[in-house]
Structures are given as structure tokens and as C-alpha cells.
MIDOSE-1310 file (N, C-alpha, C; in nm, 2 decimals, decimal comma, always signed):
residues 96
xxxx	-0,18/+0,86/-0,99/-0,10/+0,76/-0,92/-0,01/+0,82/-0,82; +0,04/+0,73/-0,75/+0,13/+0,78/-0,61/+0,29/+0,80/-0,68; +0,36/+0,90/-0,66/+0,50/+0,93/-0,73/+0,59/+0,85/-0,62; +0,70/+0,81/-0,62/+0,83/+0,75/-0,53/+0,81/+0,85/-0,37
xxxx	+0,79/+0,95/-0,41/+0,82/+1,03/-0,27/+0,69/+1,03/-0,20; +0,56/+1,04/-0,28/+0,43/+1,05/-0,21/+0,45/+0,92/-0,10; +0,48/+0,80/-0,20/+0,50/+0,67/-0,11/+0,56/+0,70/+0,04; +0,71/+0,73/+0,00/+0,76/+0,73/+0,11/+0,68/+0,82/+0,26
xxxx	+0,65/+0,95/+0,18/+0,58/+1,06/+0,28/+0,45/+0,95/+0,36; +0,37/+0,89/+0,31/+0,28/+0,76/+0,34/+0,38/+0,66/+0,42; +0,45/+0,63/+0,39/+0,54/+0,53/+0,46/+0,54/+0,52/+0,60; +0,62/+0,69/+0,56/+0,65/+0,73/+0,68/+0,55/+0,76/+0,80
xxxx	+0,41/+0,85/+0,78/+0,34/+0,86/+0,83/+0,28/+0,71/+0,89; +0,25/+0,61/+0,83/+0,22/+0,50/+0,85/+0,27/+0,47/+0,97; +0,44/+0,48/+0,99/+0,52/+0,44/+1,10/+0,47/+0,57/+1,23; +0,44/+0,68/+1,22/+0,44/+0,79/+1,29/+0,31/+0,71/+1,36
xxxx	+0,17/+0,68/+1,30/+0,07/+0,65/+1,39/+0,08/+0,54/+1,42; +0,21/+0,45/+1,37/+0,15/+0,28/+1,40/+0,06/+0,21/+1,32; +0,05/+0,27/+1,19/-0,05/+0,20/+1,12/-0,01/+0,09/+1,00; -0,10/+0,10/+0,93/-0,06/-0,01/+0,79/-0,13/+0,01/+0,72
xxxx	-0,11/+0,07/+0,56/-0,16/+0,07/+0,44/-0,12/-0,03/+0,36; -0,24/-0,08/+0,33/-0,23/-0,20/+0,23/-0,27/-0,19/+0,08; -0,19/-0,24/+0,00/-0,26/-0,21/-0,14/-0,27/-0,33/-0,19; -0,44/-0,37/-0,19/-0,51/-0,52/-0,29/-0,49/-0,47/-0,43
xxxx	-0,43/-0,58/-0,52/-0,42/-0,57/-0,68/-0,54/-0,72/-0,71; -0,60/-0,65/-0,86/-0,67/-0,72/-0,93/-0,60/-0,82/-0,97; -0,65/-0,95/-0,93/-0,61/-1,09/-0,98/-0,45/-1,13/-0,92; -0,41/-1,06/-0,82/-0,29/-1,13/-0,83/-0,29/-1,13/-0,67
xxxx	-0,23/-1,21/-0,60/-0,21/-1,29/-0,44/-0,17/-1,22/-0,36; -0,03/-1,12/-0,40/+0,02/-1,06/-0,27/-0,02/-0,86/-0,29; +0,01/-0,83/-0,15/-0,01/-0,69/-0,13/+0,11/-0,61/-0,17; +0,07/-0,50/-0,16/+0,22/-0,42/-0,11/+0,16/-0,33/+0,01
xxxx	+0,22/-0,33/+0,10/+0,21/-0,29/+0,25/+0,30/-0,16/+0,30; +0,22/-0,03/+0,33/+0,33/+0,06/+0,37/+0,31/+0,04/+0,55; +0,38/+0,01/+0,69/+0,35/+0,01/+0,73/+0,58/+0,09/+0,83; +0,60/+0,18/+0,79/+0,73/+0,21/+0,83/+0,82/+0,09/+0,71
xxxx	+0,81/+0,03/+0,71/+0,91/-0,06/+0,58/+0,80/-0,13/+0,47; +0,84/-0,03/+0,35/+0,77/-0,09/+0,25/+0,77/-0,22/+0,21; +0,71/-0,33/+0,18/+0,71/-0,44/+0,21/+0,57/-0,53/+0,12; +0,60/-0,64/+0,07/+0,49/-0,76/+0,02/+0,45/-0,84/+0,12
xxxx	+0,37/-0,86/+0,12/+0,28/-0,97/+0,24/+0,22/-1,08/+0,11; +0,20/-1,17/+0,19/+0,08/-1,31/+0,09/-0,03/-1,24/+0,20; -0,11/-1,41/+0,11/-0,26/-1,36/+0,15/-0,29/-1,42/+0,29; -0,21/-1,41/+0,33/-0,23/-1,49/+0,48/-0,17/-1,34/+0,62
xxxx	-0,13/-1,25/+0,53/-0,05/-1,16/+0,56/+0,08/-1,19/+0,63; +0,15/-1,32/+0,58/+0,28/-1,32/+0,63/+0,38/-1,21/+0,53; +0,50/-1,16/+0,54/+0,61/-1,10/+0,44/+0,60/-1,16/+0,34; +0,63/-1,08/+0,27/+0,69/-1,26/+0,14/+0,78/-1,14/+0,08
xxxx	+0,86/-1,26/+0,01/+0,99/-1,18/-0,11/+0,96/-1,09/-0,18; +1,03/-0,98/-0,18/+0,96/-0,81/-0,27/+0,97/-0,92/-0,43; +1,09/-0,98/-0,47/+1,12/-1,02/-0,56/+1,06/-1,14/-0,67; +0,95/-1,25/-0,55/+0,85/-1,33/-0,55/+0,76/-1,26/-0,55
xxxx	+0,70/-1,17/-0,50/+0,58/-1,10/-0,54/+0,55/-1,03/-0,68; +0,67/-0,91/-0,68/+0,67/-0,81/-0,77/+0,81/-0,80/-0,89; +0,90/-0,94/-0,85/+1,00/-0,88/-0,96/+1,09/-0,78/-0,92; +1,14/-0,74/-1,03/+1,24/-0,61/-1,00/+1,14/-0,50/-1,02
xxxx	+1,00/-0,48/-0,99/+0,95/-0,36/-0,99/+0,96/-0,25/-0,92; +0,97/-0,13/-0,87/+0,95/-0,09/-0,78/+0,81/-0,10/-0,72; +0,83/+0,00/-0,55/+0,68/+0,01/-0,50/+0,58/+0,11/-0,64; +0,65/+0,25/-0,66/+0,54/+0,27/-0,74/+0,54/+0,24/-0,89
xxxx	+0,59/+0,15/-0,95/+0,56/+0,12/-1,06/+0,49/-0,04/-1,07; +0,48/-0,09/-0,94/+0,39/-0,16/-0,89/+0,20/-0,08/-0,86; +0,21/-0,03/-0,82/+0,08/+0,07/-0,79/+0,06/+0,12/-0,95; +0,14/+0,13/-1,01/+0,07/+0,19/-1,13/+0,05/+0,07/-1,24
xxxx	+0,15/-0,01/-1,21/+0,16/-0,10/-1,29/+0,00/-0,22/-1,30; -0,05/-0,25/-1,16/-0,13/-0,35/-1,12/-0,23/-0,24/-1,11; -0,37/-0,34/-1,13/-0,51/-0,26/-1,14/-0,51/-0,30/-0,94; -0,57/-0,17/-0,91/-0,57/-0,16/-0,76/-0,74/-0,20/-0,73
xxxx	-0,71/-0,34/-0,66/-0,84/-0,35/-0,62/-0,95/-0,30/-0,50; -0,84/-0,28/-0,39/-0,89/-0,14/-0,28/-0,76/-0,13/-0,21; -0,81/-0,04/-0,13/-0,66/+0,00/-0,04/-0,74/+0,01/+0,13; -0,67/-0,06/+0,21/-0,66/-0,06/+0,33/-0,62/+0,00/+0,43
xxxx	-0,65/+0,12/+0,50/-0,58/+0,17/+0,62/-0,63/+0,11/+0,78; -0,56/+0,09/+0,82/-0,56/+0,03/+0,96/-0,49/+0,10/+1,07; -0,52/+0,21/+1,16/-0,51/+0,27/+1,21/-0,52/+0,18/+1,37; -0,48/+0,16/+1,45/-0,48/+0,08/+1,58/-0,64/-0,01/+1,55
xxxx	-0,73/+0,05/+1,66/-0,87/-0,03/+1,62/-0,93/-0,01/+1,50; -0,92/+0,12/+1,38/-1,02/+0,15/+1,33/-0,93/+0,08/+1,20; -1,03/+0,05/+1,09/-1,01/+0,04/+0,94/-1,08/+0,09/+0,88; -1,00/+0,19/+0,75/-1,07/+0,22/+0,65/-1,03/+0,15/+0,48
xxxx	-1,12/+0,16/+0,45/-1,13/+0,10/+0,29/-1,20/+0,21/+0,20; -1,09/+0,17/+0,10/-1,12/+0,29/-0,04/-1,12/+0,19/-0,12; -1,25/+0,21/-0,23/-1,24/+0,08/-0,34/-1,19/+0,17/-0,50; -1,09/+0,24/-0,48/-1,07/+0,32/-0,58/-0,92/+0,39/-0,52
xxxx	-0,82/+0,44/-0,65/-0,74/+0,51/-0,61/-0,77/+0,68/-0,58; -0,85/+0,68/-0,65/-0,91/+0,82/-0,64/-0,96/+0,85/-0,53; -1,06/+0,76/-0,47/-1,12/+0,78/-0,32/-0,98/+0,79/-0,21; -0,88/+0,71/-0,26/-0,80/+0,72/-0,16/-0,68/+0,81/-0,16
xxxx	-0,67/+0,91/-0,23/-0,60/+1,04/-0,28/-0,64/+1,12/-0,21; -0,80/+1,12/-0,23/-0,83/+1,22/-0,14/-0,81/+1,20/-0,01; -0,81/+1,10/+0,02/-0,80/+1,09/+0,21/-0,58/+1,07/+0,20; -0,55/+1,04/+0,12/-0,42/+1,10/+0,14/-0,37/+1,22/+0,10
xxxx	-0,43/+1,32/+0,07/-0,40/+1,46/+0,05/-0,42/+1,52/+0,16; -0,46/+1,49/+0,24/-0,47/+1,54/+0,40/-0,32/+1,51/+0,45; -0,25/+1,40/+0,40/-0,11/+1,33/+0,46/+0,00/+1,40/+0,40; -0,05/+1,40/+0,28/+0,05/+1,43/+0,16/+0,03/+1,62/+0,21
């Protein structure tokens, strides 16, 4: 799983290229979004309340907490998709 700091290091980079990582959870509506401000989106991808989404969770006790359905990187034109946390370790160990 991703620790407090891996996130932020991700965060950050996210803001560095402009991009946006998204994390889909099994069975439940909103995301969590690293894209420079960690952040919940609905499914419409508007913001929504950290507190209406997730509670008092944190970001990674959210990620560990919720079964991760895939993870989304959006880099300007290109998107990638990992349907697994593991697939997507590896392509953030290049970051991390």
C-alpha cells in the first residue's frame, strides 16, 4: 500500500507534470484524486467534500482501507490505467 509520504511524493509530482491520479474504489461513488491538492471528486468528476466522501479518513487509510478498483494516470493527452495496486507500484517506483 502507499504510506502518507509516498502519497504526497505522488502529489507532488502529479502537480510537477500537470497531471492527475485517480483512485476507483470497489462499490463506492467517489474517487480520491492526487492532482497537486489531494482531493475527492464524484462520479461526474466534480470535487466533493473529503468529509462526504471519506469521513474522517485519511488519504492513505482510504487507499488501504477501500478495495481499489483501478487507478488512473492522466498525463496532458495520454492515459494510463492499472487494474491493480501492484501494477501500479510498479510504474510508481520510477516516481517514488
Amino acid at each position: 500500500m502507499l504510506t502518507h509520504s509516498q502519497l504526497i511524493k505522488l502529489n507532488r509530482w502529479a502537480k510537477e507534470v500537470h497531471g492527475k491520479i485517480i483512485f476507483y474504489f470497489e462499490g463506492h461513488t467517489f474517487t480520491l484524486v492526487l492532482d497537486g491538492v489531494i482531493h475527492a471528486e464524484d462520479t461526474t468528476g466534480r470535487r466533493a467534500s473529503w468529509s462526504t466522501a471519506f469521513g474522517p479518513q485519511s488519504p492513505s487509510d482510504v487507499i488501504s482501507s477501500y478495495k481499489v478498483r483501478k487507478i488512473v494516470v492522466r498525463i496532458e493527452d495520454n492515459e494510463l490505467t492499472f487494474k491493480s495496486m501492484k501494477e501500479f507500484m510498479e510504474y510508481a517506483s520510477k516516481i517514488l
